[in-house]
C-alpha positions in Angstrom: -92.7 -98.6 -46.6 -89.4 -98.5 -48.9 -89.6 -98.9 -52.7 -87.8 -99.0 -55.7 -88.2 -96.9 -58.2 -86.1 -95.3 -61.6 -84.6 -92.2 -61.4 -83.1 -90.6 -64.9 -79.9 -88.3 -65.0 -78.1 -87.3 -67.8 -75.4 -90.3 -67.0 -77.9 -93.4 -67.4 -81.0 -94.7 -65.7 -80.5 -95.8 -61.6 -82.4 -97.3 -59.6 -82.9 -96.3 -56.0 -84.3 -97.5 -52.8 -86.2 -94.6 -51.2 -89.2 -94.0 -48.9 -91.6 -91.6 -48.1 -92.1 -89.9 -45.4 -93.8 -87.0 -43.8 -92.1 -83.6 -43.6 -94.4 -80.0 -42.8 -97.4 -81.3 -44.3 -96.1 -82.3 -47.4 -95.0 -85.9 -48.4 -91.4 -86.3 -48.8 -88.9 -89.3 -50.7 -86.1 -90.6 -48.6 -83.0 -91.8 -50.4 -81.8 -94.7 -48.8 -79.6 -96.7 -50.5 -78.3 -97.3 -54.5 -79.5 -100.4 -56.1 -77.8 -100.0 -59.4 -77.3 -99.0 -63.0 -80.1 -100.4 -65.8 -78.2 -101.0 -68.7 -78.8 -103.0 -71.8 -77.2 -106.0 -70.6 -79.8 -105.4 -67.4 -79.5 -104.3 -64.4 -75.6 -103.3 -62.8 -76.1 -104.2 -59.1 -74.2 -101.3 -57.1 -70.4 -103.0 -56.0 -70.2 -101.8 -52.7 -74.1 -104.3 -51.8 -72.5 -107.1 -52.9 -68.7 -106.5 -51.5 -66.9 -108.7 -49.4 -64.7 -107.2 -46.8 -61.2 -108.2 -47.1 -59.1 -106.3 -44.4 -60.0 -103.7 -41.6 -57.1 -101.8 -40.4 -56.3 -98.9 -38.1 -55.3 -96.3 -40.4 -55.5 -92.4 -38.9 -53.0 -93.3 -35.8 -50.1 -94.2 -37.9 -51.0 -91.8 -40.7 -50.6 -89.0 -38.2 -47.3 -89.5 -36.9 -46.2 -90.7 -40.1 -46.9 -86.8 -41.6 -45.0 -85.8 -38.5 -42.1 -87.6 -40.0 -42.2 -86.6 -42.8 -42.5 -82.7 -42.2 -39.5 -82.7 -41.2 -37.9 -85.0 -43.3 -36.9 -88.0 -40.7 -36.6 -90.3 -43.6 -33.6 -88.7 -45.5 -31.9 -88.2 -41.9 -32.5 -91.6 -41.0 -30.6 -92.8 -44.4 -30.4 -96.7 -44.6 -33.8 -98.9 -43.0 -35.0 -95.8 -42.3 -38.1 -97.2 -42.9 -38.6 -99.9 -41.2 -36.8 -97.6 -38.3 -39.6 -95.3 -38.5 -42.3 -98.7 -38.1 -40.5 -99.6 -34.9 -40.5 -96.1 -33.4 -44.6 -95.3 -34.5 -45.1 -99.2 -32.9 -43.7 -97.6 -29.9 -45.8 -94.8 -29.8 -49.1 -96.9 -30.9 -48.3 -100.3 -28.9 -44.8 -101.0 -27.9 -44.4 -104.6 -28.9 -41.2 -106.8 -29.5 -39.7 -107.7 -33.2 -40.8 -110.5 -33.0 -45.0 -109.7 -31.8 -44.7 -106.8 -34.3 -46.9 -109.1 -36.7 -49.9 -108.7 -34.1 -49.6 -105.4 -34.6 -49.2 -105.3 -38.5 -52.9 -107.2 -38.3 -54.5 -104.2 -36.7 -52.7 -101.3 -38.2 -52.0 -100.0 -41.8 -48.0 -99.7 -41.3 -47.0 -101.3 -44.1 -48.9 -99.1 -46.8 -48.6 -96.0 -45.3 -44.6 -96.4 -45.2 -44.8 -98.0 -48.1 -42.6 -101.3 -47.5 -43.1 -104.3 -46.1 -42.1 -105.5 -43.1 -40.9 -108.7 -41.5 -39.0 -109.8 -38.4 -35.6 -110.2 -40.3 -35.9 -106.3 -41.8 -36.6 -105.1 -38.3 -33.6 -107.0 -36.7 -31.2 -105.8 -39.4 -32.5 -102.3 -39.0 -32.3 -102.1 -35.0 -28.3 -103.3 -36.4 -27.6 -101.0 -39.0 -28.5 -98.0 -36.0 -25.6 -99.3 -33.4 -23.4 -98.8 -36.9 -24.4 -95.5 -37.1 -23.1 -92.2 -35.1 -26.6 -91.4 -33.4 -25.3 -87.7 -31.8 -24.9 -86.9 -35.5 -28.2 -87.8 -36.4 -30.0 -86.0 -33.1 -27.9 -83.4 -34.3 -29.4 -83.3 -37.5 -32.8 -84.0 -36.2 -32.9 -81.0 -33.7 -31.3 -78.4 -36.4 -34.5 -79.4 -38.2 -36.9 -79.1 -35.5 -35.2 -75.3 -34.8 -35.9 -74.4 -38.3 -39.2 -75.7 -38.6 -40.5 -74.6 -35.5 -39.1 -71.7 -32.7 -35.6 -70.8 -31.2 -34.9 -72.2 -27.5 -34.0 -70.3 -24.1 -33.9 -72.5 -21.7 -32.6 -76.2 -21.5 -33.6 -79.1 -19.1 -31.1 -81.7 -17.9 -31.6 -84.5 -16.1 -30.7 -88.2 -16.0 -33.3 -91.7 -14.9 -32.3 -95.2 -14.8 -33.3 -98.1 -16.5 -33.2 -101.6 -14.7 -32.0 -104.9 -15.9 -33.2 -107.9 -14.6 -31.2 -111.0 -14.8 -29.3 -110.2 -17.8 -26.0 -110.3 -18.3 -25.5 -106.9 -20.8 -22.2 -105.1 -20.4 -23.6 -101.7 -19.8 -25.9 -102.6 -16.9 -23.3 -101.7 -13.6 -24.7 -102.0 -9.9 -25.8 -98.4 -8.6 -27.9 -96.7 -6.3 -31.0 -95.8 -7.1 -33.6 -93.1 -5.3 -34.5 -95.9 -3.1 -31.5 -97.1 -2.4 -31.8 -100.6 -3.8 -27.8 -101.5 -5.3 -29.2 -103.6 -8.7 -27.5 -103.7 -12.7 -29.1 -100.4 -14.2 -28.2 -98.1 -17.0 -28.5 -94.4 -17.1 -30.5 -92.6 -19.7 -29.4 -88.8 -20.2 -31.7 -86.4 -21.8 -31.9 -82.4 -22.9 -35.1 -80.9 -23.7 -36.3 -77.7 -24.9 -38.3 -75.8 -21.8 -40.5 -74.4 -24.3 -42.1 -77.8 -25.7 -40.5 -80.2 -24.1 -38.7 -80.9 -27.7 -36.2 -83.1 -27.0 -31.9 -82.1 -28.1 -30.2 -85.4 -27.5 -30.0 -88.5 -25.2 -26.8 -90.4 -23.8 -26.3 -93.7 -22.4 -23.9 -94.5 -19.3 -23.4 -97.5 -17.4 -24.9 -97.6 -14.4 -22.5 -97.2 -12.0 -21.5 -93.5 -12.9 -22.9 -90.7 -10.8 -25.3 -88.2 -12.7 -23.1 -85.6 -11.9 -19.9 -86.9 -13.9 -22.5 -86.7 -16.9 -22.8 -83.1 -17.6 -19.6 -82.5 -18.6 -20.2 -84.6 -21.7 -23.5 -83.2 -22.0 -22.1 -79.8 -22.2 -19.3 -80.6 -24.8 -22.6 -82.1 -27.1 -24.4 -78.6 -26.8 -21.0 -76.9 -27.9 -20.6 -79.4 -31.2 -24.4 -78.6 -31.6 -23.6 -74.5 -31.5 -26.0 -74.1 -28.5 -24.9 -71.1 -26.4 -25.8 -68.0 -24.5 -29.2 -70.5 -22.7 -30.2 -71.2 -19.4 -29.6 -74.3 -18.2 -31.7 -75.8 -15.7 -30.5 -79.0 -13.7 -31.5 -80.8 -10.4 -29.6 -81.8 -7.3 -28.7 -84.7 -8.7 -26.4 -83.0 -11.6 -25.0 -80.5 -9.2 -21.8 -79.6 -8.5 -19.4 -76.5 -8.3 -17.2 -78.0 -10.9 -20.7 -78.4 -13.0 -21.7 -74.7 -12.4 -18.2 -73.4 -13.4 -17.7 -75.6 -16.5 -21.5 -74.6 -17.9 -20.4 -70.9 -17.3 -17.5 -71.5 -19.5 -19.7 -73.1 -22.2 -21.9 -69.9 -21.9 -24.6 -70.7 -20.1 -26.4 -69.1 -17.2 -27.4 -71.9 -15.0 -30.6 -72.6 -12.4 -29.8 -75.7 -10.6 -31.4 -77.6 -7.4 -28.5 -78.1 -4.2 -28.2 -81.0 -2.5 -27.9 -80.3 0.9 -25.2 -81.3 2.3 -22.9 -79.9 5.0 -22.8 -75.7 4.4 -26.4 -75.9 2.2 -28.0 -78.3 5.1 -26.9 -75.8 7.8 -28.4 -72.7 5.4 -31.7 -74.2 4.8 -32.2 -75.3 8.3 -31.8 -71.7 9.3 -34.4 -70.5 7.2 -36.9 -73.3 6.6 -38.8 -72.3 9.6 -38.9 -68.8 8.5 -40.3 -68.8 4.9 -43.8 -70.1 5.2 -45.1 -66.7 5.8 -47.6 -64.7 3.0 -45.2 -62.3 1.7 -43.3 -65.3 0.6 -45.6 -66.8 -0.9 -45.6 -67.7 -5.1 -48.5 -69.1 -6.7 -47.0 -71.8 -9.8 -49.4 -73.5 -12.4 -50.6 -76.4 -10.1 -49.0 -75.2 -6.6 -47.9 -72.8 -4.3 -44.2 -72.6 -2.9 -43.1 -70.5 0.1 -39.5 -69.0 -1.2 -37.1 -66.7 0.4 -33.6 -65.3 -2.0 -30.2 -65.1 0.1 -27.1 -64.5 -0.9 -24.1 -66.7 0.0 -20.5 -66.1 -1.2 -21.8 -63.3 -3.8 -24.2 -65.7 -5.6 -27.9 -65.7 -5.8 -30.3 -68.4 -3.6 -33.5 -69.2 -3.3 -34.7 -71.2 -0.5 -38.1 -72.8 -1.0 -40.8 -74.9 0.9 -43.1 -77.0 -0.7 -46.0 -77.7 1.6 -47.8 -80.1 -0.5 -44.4 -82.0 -1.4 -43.8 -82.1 2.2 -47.0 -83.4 3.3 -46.9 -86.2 0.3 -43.3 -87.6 1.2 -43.7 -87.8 4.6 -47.4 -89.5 4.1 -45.9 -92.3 1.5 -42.8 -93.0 3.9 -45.2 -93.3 7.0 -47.3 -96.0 5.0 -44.2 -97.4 3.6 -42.8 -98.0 7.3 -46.4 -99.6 8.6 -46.4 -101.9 5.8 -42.9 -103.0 6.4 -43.9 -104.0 9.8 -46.8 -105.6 8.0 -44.1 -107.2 6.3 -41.7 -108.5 8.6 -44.6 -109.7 11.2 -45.6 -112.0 8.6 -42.3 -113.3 8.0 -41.9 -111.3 4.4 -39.0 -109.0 3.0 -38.4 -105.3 2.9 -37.1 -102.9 0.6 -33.6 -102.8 1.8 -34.0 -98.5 2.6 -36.9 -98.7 4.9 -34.6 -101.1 8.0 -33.3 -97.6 8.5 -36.1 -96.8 10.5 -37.2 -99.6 11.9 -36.1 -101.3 15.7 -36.3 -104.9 16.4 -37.6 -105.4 19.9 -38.9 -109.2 21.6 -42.5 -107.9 20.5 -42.0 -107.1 17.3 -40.7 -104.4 15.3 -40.6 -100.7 16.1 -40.5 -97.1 14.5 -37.1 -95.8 15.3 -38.5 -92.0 15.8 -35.3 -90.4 15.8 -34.4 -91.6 12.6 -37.9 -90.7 11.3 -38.1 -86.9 12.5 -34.6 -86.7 11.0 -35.6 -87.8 7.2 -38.3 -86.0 7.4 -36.1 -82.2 8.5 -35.9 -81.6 4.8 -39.3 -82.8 3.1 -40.4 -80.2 0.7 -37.7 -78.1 1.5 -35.4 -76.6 -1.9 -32.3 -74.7 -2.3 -31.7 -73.2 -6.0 -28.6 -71.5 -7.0 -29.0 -69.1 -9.9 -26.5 -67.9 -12.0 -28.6 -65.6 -13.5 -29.9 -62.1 -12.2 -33.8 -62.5 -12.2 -36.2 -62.0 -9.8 -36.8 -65.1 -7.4 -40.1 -65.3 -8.8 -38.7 -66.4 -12.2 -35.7 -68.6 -10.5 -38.7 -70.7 -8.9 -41.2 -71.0 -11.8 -38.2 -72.3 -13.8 -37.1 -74.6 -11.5 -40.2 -76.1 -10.6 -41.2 -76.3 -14.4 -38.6 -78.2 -14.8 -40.8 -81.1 -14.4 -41.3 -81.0 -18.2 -38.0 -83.3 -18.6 -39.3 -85.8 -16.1 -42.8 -85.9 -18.3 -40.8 -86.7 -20.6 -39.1 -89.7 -18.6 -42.3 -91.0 -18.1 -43.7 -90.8 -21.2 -40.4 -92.7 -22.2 -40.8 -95.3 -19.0 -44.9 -95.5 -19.9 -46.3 -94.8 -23.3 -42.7 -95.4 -25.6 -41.4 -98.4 -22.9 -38.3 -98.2 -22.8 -38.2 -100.5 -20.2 -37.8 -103.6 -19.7 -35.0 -103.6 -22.4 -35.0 -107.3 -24.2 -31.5 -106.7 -25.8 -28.0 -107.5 -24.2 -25.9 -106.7 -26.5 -25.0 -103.0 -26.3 -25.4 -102.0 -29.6 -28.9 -103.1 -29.2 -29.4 -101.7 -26.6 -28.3 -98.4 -27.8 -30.4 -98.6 -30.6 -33.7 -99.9 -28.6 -33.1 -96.7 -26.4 -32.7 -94.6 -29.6 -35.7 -95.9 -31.5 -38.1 -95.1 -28.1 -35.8 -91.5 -28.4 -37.3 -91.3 -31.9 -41.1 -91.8 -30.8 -40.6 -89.7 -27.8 -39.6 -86.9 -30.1 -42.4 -87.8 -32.6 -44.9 -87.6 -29.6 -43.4 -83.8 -28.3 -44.2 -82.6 -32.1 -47.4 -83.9 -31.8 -48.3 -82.2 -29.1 -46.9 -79.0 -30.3 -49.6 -79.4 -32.9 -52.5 -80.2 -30.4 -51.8 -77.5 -28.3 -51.0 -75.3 -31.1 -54.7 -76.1 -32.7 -55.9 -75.3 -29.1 -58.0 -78.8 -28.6 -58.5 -79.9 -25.5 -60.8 -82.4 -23.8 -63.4 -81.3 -21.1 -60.7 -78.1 -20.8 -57.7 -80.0 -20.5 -55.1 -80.2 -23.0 -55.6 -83.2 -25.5 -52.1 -84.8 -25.0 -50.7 -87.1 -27.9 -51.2 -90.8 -26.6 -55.2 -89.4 -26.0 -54.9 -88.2 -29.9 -53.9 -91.5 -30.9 -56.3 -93.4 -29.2 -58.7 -91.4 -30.9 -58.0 -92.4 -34.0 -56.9 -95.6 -34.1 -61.0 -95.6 -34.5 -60.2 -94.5 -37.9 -60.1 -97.7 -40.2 -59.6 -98.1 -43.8 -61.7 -101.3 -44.8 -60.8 -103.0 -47.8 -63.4 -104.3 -50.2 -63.6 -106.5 -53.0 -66.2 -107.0 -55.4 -66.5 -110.9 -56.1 -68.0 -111.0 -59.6 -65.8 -108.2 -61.0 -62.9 -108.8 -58.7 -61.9 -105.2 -58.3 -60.7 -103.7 -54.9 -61.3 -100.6 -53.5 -60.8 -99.1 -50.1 -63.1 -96.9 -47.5 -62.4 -94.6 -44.5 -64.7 -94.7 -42.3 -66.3 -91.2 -41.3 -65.3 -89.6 -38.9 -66.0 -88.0 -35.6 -65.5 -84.2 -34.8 -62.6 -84.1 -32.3 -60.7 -87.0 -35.3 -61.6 -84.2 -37.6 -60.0 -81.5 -35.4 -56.8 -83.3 -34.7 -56.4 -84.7 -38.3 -57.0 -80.8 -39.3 -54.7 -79.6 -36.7 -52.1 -81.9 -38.3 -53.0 -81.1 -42.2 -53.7 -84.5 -43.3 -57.0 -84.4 -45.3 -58.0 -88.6 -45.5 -59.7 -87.6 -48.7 -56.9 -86.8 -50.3 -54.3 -89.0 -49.6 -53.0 -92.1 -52.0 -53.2 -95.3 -49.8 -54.5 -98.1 -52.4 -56.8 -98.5 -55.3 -60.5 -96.3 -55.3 
């Protein structure tokens, strides 16, 4: 049964709640809790018994990617509101809200100290201003020289471009186009480089959304010049292809690996040897699948031709289901996606599966053409090309975690500096992960990706107490688990030792 009971050091006279217990044959006394200091005023009940809790906040989560910033020095880049810049752009990473909801947030999470500066609704919208004033390629440019020196020199670059959609506003920049499923609806396009290495990203670019990916590289290529990138590989897809492409990047310097569309010549090359490459000698083994590739040589430069079985059997399985559920559809009187009529017939029964126009989508499903530029083995062409998925991570982590979409701005500047601020966390979220993987952690032998890291500690709170007699405040962290340990560690932030109110 607990007890009270003095205990004597050198400091004063305590007393202490303890109990005793059994241990090995030999009666033990369990320390339980601090009572307080006898003094000779009486007895100094211990502060933290009587404290009231003032404020609970999420405190490791934003700590973390706020020592990202500042390793490399985003503030002094930033300049002006760089601040408040930096609280949209962790918001993004933590829980993409809008200006105006960013007080729900400010409730749960320690933003405000950590950056030290308040925030409010009117700072935020003069902040997402002050960016559409400023020349953002300068400040990539600035950001990415960093990056190099702080971390490792690239080899290979990634290109590709993804569209953002606009619904039912009226924002200059969103232009009618095309996109992969055909539907003709106000979009923008959202250019992007990253590193192969780490998926660190170079630069972004905005385009309306009316012009062709391909008409994009050439300004992509001119950015890489003014950033003194040279003498890389740079892989595209089909999308960014085109001979005038190819030729200008070899100009620039570059070796290129890109994907063909095929299209007249190309369609008539890999229909003669799509058939013939799913054989064992052709066979690569990648990370997470296997492709069937065969290397030819057309007009003195290097192709690969490739078959993905696995794509193949996917895209024709999600267009199959996609054409029953249209007849689903249209049976009970119900719209279709405008680029699945294609295959459909209209009969006095019903609806029917226009075969013909089935078998002929489905001729090229899984199959690849890569030029290469550079003299590898096919091996190498392939695992670059297919790892080229790395950019569109990256998109989705931009479409997903950041939210870039749906964009609540339409005037462009905003909306340039909405798409810059989700560039920002993107790039704070690929240094994260540099560190994770770096530090090795994984969960149940996968790799612990950022947004998993973050959700992890946002368990971490800081708890603010106050003592209502002597009125004096002091804050707690609450302790931790291993794997918050590891990543907080694997980052070099030590909780213990870092300034974030009074103790």
């Amino acid at each position: 049964m607990p007890f009270v009971r003095k205990i004597k050091t050198k400091s004063g006279t305590y007393l202490v709640e303890v109990e005793n217990t059994w241990q090995n044959g030999k009666v033990i006394q369990k320390h339980i809790r601090m009572v307080g200091k006898v003094t000779d005023k009486g007895i100094v009940y211990n502060e933290l018994e009587r404290s009231e809790v003032k404020k609970v906040l999420s405190h490791a989560n934003v700590l973390a990617l706020h020592k990202i910033a500042s390793d490399i020095g985003i503030e002094d880049i930033l300049g002006e509101n760089s601040k408040q810049i930096l609280a949209l752009a962790y918001a993004h990473c933590i829980e993409p809200r809008s200006i105006n909801s960013m007080k729900i947030l400010l409730r749960k999470a320690n933003i405000e100290e950590i950056i030290g500066e308040e925030i409010t609704p009117k700072k935020l919208r003069d902040a997402v201003q002050s960016i559409g004033e400023k020349d953002l390629f300068k400040i990539e440019m600035k950001l990415f020289e960093r990056i190099q020196s702080f971390y490792s020199e690239i080899n290979s670059i990634v290109y590709d471009v993804t569209r953002i959609y606009f619904y039912g506003t009226k924002c200059k920049l969103a232009k009618p186009g095309y996109n992969p499923r055909h539907a003709f609806i106000p979009q923008i396009n959202i250019s992007l480089a990253v590193t192969m290495e780490h998926s660190f990203p170079i630069f972004h670019d905005v385009f309306p959304g009316n012009v062709y990916d391909s008409k994009t590289l050439l300004s992509f290529l001119a950015k890489l010049n003014m950033l003194g990138i040279r003498n890389k590989t740079l892989i595209i897809d089909r999308g960014s292809y085109s001979e005038e492409n190819v030729g200008n990047a070899l100009e620039s310097g570059f070796e290129v690996i890109a994907g063909v569309p095929l299209r007249g010549e190309m369609k008539e090359i890999a229909r003669e040897f799509k058939e013939k490459i799913a054989d064992a000698k052709n066979r690569l083994s990648l990370k997470t699948v296997s492709i069937y590739a065969k290397e030819i040589r057309i007009k003195n430069r290097k192709f690969v031709v490739c078959l993905n079985e696995e794509d193949r059997t996917s895209r024709r399985e999600a267009r199959r289901l996609e054409i029953d559920q249209a007849i689903e559809r249209l049976s009970s009187g119900l719209p279709i996606k405008e680029g699945i009529k294609k295959y459909l017939i209209k009969t006095k029964e019903g609806f029917e599966i226009n075969y013909d126009r089935l078998r002929e989508a489905e001729e090229f499903d899984g199959i690849y053409l890569i030029l290469s530029t550079k003299e590898i083995s096919k091996g190498e062409i392939v695992k670059a090309y297919f790892e080229k998925d790395k950019i569109e991570k990256a998109f989705r982590c931009l479409k997903s975690v950041v939210e870039v979409a749906p964009v609540r701005h339409r005037i462009c500047s905003n909306v340039y500096a909405h798409i810059f601020i989700c560039y920002l966390a993107y790039l704070l979220l690929s240094l994260f992960e540099y560190k994770l993987e770096k530090a090795g952690l994984s969960i149940n032998g996968r790799k612990l990706t950022a947004k998993r890291a973050l959700e992890e500690l946002e368990t971490v709170y800081k708890v603010e107490i106050e003592d209502p007699i002597t009125k004096r405040s002091f804050s707690k962290i609450i302790t931790l688990n291993k794997l918050q340990e590891k990543i907080l560690r694997a980052l070099k932030i030590k909780l213990h030792s870092v300034k974030t109110g009074q103790t």
